[in-house]
Structure formats: C-alpha cells, structure tokens
GULO-543068 format. One record per residue (C-alpha): residue in one letter; z, x, y. Coordinates in nm, 3 decimals. Each point is the difference from the previous one (the first is absolute). Example, Ala and Ser with C-alpha at 12.3 -4.5 7.8 and 13.67 -1.06 7.14 Angstrom:
2
<code:A | Z:0.780 | X:1.230 | Y:-0.450>
<code:S | Z:-0.066 | X:0.137 | Y:0.344>
This chain:
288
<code:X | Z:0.000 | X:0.000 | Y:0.000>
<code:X | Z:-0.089 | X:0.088 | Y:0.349>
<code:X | Z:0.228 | X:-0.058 | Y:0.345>
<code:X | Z:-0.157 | X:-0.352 | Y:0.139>
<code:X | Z:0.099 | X:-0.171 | Y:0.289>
<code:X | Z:0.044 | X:-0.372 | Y:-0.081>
<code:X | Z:-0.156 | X:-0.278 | Y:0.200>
<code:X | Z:0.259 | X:-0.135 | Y:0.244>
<code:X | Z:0.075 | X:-0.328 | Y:-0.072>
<code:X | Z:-0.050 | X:-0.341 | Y:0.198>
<code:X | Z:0.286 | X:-0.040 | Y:0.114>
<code:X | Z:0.256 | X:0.077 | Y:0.282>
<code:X | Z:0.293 | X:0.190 | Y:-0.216>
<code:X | Z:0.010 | X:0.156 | Y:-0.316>
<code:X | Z:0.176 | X:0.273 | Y:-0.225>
<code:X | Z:-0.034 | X:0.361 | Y:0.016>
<code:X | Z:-0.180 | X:-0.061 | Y:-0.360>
<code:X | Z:-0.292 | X:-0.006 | Y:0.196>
<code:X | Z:-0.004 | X:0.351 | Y:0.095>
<code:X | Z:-0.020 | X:0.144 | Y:-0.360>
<code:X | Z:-0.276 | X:0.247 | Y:-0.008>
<code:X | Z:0.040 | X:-0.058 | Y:-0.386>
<code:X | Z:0.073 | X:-0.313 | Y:-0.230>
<code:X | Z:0.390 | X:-0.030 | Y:-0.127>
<code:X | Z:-0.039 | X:0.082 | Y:-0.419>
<code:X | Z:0.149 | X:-0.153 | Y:-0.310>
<code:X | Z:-0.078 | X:0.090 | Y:-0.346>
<code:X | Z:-0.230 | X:-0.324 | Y:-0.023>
<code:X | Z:-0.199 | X:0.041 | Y:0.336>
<code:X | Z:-0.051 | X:0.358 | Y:-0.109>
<code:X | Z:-0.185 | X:-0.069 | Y:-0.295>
<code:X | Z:-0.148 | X:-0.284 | Y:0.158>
<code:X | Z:-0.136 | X:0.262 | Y:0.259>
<code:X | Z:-0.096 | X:0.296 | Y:-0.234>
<code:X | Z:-0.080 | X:-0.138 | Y:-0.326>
<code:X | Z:0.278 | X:0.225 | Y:-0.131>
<code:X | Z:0.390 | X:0.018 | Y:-0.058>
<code:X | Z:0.192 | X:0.152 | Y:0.272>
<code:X | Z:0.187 | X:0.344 | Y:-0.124>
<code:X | Z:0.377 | X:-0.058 | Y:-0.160>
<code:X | Z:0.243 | X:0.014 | Y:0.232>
<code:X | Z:0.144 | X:0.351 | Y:0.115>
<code:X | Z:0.356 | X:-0.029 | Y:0.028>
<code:X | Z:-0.024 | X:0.400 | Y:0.227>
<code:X | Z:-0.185 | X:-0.219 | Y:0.254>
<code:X | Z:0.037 | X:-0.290 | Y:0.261>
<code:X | Z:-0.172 | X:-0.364 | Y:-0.072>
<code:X | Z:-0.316 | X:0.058 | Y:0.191>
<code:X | Z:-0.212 | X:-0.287 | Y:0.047>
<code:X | Z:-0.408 | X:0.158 | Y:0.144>
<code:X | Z:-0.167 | X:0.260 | Y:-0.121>
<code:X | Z:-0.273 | X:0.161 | Y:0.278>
<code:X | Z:-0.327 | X:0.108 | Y:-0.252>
<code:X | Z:-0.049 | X:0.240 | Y:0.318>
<code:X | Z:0.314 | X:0.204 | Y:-0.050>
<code:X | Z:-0.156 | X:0.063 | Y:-0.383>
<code:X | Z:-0.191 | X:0.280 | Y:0.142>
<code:X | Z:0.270 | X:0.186 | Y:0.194>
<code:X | Z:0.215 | X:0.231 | Y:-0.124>
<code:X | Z:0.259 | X:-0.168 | Y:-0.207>
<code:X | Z:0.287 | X:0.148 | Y:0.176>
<code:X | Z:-0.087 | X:-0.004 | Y:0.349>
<code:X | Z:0.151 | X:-0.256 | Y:0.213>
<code:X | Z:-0.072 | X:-0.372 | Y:0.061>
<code:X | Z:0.073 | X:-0.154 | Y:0.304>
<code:X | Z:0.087 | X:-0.357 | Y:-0.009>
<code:X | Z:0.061 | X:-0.194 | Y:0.361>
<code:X | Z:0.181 | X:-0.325 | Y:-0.037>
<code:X | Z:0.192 | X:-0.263 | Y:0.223>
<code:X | Z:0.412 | X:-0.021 | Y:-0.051>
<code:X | Z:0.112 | X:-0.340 | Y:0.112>
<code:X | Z:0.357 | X:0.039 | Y:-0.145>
<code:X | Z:0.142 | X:0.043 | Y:0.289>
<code:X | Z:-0.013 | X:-0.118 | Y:0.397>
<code:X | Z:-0.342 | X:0.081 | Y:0.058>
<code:X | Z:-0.321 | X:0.066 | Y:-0.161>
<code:X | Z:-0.044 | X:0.379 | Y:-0.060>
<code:X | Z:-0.288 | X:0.216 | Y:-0.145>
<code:X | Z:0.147 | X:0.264 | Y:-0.256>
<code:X | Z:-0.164 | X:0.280 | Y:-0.210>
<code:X | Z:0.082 | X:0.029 | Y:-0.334>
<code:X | Z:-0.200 | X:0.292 | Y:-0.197>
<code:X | Z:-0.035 | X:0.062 | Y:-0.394>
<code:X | Z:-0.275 | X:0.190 | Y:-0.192>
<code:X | Z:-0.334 | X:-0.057 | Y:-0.034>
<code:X | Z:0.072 | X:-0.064 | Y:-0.411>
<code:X | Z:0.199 | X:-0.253 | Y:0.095>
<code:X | Z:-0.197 | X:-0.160 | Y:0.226>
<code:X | Z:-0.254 | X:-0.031 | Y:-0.266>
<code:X | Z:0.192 | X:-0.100 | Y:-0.262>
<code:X | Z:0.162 | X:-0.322 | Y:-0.015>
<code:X | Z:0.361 | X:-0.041 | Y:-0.091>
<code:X | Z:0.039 | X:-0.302 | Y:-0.169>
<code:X | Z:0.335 | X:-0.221 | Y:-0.125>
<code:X | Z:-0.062 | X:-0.153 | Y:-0.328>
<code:X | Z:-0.071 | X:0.017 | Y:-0.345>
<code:X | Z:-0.332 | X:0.189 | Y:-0.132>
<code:X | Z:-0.190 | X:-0.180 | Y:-0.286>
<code:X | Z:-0.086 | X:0.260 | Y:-0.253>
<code:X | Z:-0.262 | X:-0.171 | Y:-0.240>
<code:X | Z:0.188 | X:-0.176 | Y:-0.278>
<code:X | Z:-0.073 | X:0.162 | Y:-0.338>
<code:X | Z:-0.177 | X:-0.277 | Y:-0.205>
<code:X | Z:-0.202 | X:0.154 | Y:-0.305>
<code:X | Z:-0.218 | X:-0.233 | Y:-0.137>
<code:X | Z:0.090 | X:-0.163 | Y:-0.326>
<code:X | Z:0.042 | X:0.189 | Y:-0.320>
<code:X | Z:-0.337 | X:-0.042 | Y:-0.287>
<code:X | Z:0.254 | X:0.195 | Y:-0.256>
<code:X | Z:0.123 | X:-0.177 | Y:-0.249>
<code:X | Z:0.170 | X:0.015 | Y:-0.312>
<code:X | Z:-0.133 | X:-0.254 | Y:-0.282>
<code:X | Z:0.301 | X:-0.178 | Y:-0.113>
<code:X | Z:-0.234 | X:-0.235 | Y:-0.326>
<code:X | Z:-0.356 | X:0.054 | Y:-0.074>
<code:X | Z:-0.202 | X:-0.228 | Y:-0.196>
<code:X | Z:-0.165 | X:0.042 | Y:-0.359>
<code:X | Z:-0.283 | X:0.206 | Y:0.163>
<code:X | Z:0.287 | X:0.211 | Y:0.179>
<code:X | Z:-0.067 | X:-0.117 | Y:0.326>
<code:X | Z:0.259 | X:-0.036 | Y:0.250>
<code:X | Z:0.095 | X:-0.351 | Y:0.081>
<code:X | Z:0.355 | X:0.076 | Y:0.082>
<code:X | Z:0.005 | X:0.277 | Y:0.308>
<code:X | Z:0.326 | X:0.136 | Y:0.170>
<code:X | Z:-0.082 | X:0.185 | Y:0.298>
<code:X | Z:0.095 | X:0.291 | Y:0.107>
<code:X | Z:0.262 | X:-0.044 | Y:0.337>
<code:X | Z:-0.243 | X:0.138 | Y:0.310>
<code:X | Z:0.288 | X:0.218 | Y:0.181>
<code:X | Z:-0.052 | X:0.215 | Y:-0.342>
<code:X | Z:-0.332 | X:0.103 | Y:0.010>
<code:X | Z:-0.206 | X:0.228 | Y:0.208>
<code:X | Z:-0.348 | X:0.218 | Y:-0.022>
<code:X | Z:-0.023 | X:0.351 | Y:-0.109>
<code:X | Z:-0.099 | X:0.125 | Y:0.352>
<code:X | Z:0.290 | X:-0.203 | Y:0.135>
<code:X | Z:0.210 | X:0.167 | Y:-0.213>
<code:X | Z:-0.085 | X:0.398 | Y:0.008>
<code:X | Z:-0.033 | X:-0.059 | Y:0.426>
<code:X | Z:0.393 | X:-0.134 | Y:-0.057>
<code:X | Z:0.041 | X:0.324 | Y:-0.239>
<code:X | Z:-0.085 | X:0.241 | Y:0.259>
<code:X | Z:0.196 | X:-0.128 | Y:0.255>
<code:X | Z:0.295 | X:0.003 | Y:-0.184>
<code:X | Z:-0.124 | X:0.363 | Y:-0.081>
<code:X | Z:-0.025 | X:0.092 | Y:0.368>
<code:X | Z:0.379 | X:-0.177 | Y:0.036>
<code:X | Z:0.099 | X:0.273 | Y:-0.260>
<code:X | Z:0.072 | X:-0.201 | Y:-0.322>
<code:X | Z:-0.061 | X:0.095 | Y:-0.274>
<code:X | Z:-0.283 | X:-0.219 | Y:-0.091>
<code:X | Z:-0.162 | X:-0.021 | Y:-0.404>
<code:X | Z:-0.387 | X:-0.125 | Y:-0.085>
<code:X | Z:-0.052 | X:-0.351 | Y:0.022>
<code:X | Z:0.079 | X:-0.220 | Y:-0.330>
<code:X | Z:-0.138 | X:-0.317 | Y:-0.110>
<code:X | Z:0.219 | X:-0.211 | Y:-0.148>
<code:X | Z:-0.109 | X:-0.116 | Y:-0.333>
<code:X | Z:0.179 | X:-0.290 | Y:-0.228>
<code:X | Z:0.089 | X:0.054 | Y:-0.374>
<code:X | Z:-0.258 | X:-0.202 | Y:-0.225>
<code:X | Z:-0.073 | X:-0.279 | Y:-0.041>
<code:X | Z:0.044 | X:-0.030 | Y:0.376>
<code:X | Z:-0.245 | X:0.131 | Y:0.243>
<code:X | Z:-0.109 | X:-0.003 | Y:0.346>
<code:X | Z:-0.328 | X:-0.177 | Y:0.124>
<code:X | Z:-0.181 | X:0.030 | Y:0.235>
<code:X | Z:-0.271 | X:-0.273 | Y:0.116>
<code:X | Z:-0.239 | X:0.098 | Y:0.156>
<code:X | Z:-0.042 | X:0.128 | Y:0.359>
<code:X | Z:0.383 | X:0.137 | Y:-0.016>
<code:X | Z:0.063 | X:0.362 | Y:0.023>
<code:X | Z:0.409 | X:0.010 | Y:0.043>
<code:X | Z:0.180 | X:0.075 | Y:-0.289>
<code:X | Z:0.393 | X:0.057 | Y:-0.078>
<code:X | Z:0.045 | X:0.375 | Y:0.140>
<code:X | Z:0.284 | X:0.225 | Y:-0.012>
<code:X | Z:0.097 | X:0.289 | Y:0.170>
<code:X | Z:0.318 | X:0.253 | Y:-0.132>
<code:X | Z:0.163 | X:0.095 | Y:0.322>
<code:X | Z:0.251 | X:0.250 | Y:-0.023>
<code:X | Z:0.030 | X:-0.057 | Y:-0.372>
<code:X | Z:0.020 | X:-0.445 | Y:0.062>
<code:X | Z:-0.322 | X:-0.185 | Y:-0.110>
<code:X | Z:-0.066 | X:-0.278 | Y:0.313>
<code:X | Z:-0.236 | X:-0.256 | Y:-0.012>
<code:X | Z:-0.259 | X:0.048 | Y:0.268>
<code:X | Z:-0.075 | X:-0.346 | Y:0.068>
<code:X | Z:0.368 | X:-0.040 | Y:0.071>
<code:X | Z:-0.005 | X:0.296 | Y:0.232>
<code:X | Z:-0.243 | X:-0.135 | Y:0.228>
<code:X | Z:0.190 | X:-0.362 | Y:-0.003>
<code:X | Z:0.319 | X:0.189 | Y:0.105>
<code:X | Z:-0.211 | X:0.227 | Y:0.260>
<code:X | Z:-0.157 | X:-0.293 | Y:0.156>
<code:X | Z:0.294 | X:-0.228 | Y:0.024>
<code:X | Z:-0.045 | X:-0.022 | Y:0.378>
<code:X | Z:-0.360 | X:0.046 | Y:0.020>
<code:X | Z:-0.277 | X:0.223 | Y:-0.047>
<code:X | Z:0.041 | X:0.297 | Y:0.180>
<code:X | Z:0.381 | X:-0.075 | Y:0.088>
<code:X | Z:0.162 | X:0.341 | Y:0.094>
<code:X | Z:0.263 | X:0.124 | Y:-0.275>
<code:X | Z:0.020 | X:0.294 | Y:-0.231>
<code:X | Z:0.053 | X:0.042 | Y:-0.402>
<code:X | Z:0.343 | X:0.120 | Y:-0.086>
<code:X | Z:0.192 | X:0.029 | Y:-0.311>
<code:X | Z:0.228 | X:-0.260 | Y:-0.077>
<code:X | Z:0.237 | X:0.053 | Y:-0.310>
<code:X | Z:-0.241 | X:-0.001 | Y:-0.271>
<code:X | Z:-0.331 | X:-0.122 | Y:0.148>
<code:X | Z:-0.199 | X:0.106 | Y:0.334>
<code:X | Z:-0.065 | X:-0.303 | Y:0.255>
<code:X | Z:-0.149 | X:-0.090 | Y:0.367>
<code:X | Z:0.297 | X:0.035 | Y:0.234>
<code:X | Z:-0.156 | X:-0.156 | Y:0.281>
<code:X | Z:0.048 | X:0.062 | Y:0.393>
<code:X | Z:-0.041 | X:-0.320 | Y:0.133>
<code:X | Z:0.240 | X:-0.073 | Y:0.226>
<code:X | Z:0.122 | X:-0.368 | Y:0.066>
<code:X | Z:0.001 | X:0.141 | Y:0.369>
<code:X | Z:-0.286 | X:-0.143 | Y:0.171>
<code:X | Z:0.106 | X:0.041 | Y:0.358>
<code:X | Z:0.034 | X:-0.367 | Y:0.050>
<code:X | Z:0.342 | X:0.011 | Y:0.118>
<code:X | Z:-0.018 | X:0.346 | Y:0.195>
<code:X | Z:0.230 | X:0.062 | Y:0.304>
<code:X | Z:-0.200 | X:0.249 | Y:0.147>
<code:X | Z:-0.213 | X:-0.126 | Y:0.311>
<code:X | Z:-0.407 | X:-0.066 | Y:-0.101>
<code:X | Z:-0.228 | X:0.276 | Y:0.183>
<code:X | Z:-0.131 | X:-0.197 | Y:0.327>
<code:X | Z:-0.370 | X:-0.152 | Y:-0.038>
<code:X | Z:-0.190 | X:0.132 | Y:0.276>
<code:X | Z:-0.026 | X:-0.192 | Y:0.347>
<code:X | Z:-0.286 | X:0.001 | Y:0.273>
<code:X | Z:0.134 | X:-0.013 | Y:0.335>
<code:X | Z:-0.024 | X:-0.300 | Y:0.256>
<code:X | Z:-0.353 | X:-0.133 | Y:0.092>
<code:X | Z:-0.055 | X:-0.062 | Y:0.365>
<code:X | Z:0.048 | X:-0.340 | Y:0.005>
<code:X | Z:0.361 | X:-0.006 | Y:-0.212>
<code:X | Z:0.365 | X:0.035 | Y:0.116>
<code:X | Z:0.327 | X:0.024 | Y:-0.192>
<code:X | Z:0.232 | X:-0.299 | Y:0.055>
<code:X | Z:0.338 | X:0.089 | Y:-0.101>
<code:X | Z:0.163 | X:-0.332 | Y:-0.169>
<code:X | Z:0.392 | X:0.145 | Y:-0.013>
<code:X | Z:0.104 | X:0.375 | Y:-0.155>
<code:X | Z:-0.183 | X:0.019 | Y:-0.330>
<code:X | Z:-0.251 | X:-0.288 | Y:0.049>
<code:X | Z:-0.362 | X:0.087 | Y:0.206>
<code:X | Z:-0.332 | X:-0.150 | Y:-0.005>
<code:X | Z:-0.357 | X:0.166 | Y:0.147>
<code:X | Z:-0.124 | X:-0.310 | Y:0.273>
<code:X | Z:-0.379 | X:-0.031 | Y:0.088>
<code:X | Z:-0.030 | X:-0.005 | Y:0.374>
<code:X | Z:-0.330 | X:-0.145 | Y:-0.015>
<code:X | Z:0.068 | X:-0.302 | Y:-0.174>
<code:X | Z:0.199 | X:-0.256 | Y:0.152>
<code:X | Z:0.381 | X:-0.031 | Y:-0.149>
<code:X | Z:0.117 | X:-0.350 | Y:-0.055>
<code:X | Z:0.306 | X:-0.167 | Y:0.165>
<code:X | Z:0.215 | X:-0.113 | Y:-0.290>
<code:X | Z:0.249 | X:-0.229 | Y:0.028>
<code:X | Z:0.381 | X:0.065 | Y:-0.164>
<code:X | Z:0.068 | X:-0.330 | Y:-0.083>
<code:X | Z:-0.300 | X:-0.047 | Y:-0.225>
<code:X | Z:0.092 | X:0.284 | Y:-0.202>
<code:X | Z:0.264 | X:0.073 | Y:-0.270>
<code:X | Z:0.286 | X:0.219 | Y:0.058>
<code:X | Z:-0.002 | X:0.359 | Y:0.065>
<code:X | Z:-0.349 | X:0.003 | Y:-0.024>
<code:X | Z:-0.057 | X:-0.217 | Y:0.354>
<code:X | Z:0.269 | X:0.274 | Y:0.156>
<code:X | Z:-0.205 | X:0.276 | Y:-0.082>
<code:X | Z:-0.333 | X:-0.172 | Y:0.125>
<code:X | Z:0.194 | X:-0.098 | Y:0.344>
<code:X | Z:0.123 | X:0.366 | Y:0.007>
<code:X | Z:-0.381 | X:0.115 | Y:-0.005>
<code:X | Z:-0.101 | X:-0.286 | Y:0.245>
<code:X | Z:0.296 | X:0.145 | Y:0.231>
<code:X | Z:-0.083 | X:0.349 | Y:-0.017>
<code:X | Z:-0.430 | X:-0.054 | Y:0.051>
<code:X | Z:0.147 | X:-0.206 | Y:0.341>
<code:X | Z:0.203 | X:0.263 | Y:0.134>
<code:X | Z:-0.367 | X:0.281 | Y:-0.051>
C-alpha cells in the first residue's frame, strides 16, 4: 500500500480518521486486501496497523518518520513518532494465524477382514489415515530428524503376519511406515498427525519425550489481542486549506470544513450528552 490522501467528506465535521494516509488493518481486511494471510503476530514488536510498499525498498533499518495528530489532551497537536523502515513495511497484526489444517485425503488401504469363494475381498477394514504416509514423505521426515541429530534408521514397512495383508487399491501410494529413532520404531503417519496438530507449517521442533520423539510446538496462545503496549501511530496528512480543528472539551476534537456551511442544532432535540457536545461546538464556531 501506498500513502493516499482520502477524499474529504461532505460534510461540515468529521474524525481525524480522515487523515489516514493508510487504511486501519485487521487480520480479515488484510487478506481481503492482499490475497494472503498477514504474518503471526511478533510479540518483540508493537500492534502496527499500515504497511507503506514504498519503505520495502529502503534500508530495513533506517528510520521511518510517521507525523500524526494527538488529541488527548487540550488541544490538537502534530507529533513525530519514528520506527524502522522494516517496520513500516511489515504489518503487526493481533490475532490468530490460520496455518492450513492437515486433512490427508482418505485412506485406499485396507485390510480384508472375509473374502468370498473366489478369495475376493467383500469384507475390507481400512487402514486409519493418520497412519499412513508415502515413501518420499517419509525419507524427507528421515533427514530432518537426521539434521536435528537423532539417530535416525532406514525406513520400514510395516507388514502383517499371514493371512492378513495390506491392500492397496489402486491410485494409493501411502503405506504403514516406520522409522527407528534413537532405537524406538514410530509410525510416520502418526508423526506428521502430531507435527501438524496446529497446522501445516506451525513453528515447533522434534524433541525427545521419554521413550518416543514428538512435535513440541511454539505456538503461543499469545496473539497480541490483549497487549498493553500503545499501537504504532497510522500516518496522518496535515490540514487542507479549507479545514480547522474544533476542540470539543480536553480529549475530544473534530477537523470542521470552512467551506461548507455548519448547521445550527438545537439542544433540545437531541439526547443527552450528545446535544452538550454539539452546543459546545456551536458555541465555540460563534465566538471565531
């Protein structure tokens, strides 16, 4: 995304939303935006809602300047606020990531349970899908495991005493597999269901536990929803010429057209606090 002015609206008053050089993110408008997940949140950084494409091509570590308006206090002021160009590119974003959900497709291994006076099977058991994988699947695990210094032995089909055998129709290349890891024979199949508990492509590492190796996984049930720590400011243009600051009361200002008319609005006819805000503004446009 690029810094873009917005259109002003039609009207006489309006929020300091208007002034966003850059649209306020969730997860969902993210995607909606990119065609692509936003990254997991970073607990080391601040929610930050923009990303500037621009800053992509700066050096990551050089600073960002970000001008905003402050209206927390008596007046409107315009503050400075600077972070890296990284950050400015990369969105910070509260809220769960969806890995892919691991969903192999239904097992075509089976077991004949009662065959018929030809011996064909007419009673089939198949084989649970979480225990099967490919060959490929299987030796890529191996060598990670490898690389994570187990000690890793060749991969094992599993085969069942006779009468009983596996089956394969056709099309369906997984099989039981085994590997012996530090001395333990694991089923593969069951690896990758324990791996993928939180997604494909979850963060984690294999560790030993007792007397088997499993995922232990790094996802964190922190997703910065509930942070304490103040969101990086969204970029602000300055005033237009035609635009003022009305202040309302300490902590409450609005940006005022002065080219379009501002209507007199009776107290009476509204509710509450809201008609003693509105006479506040009508008081303070008198007295300019």
């Amino acid at each position: 995304m690029k810094p873009t002015i917005q259109p002003q609206p039609m009207q006489s008053e309006y929020g300091f939303e208007y002034t966003d050089l850059f649209p306020r993110l969730t997860r969902a408008s993210y995607r909606a935006a990119t065609g692509e997940q936003a990254a997991p949140w970073d607990r080391s950084r601040r929610i930050s809602r923009f990303f500037d494409e621009e800053a992509l091509a700066l050096p990551p570590d050089d600073p960002y300047t970000i001008q905003y308006w402050d209206v927390s206090g008596a007046k409107a002021v315009r503050r400075t606020e600077r972070i890296t160009n990284y950050e400015a590119s990369h969105p910070n974003l509260p809220g769960a990531y969806d890995y892919a959900k691991y969903a192999p497709p239904k097992s075509r291994l089976y077991v004949p349970v009662e065959r018929d006076a030809q011996g064909v099977p007419i009673n089939k058991s198949y084989v649970d899908v979480y225990s099967l994988a490919d060959f490929a699947t299987a030796d890529h695990l191996r060598q990670e495991l490898k690389a994570a210094g187990f000690e890793v032995g060749e991969i094992e089909e599993e085969q069942l005493a006779p009468p009983f055998s596996y089956i394969a129709e056709e099309g369906e290349n997984r099989r039981v597999l085994n590997l012996v890891i530090n001395r333990q024979p694991q089923n593969v199949g069951w690896m990758l269901k324990n791996r993928y508990a939180n997604g494909i492509g979850s963060p984690g590492a294999w560790k030993q536990f007792e007397n088997s190796v499993a995922w232990d996984t790094a996802v964190s049930p922190d997703v910065g929803t509930f942070d304490p720590r103040p969101e990086i400011r969204i970029p602000q243009r300055a005033l237009l010429p035609n635009e003022r600051i009305v202040v309302v009361q300490i902590g409450v200002a609005v940006i005022q057209r002065t080219d379009i008319a501002n209507p007199i609005v009776d107290q009476a006819a509204m509710p509450g606090r809201v008609g003693e805000i509105l006479t506040i503004v009508k008081e303070i446009r008198d007295r300019k």
